[in-house]
N, C-alpha and C positions, 0 to 999 in steps of 0.2 A: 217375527210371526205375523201375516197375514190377520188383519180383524176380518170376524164374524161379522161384525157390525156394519153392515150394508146398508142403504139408505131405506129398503122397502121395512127394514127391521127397525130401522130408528122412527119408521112413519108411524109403524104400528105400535113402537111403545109409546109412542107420544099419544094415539089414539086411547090407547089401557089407562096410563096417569091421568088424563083429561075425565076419563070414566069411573074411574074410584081410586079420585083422588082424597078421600080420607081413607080408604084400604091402604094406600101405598102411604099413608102419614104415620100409620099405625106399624104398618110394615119396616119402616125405616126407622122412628123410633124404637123397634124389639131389636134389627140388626147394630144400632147404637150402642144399644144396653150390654147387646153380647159382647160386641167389643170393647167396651169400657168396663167390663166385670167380669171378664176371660182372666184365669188363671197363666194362660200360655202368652208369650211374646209374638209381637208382628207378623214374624217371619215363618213361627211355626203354628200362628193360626189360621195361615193363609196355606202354608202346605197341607193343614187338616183340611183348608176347602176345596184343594186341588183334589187333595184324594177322591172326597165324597163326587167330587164333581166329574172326575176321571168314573171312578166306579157305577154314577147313576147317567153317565153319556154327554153330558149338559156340555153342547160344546160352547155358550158362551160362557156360561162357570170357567169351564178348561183357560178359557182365553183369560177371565178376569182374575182369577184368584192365581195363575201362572205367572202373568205379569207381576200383580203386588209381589206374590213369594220373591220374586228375582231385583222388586225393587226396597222389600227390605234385605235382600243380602243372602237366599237362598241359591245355595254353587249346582251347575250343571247337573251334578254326582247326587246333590240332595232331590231334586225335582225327578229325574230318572227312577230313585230307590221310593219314593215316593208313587208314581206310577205305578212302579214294578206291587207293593205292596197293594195297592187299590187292584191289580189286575187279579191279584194273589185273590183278594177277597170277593171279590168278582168269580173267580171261576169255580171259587169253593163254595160263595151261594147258588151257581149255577147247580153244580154238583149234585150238593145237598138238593134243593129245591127236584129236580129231574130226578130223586131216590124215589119219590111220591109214583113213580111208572110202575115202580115195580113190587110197590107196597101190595099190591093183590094180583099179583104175576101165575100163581098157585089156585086161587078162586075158580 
């Protein structure tokens, strides 16, 4: 897989860190904590982040939480059904959310 991570992208997080860098101290210690006091193993905390990350577009989430899933041990078949689930709920928020058109269709 191809990185996201281009060099105009690595300029600018370097710009973001430099500029709240106790934001991102703060930030990093909460993602610590999650992971260190997560219920779920490696492999399927990292496909819960593919999901979210699959379902809200985040194509460098897609890239990083893809990666770890496949580096603790998640098969082709797992990341795929994973997808296929996040698109599942993806299209059923769409759904839902776009009912709201027709909520005063009769008015």
């Amino acid at each position: 897989m191809s990185s996201p991570f281009n060099q105009d992208h690595m300029d600018a997080a370097k710009k973001f860190r430099e500029n709240s860098e106790e934001m991102m101290d703060y930030y990093k210690d909460w993602k610590s904590s999650i992971a260190d006091e997560t219920v779920f193993d490696d492999k399927t905390r990292e496909l819960l982040g593919l999901a979210a990350a699959a379902a809200t577009q985040c194509q460098y989430c897609v890239h990083t939480h893809g990666q770890k899933a496949i580096k603790y041990g998640a098969t082709d078949e797992e990341i795929a059904h994973t997808i296929q689930i996040a698109a599942q709920v993806r299209a059923g928020a769409t759904m839902s959310y776009g009912l709201e058109s027709l909520e005063h269709s009769e008015e």
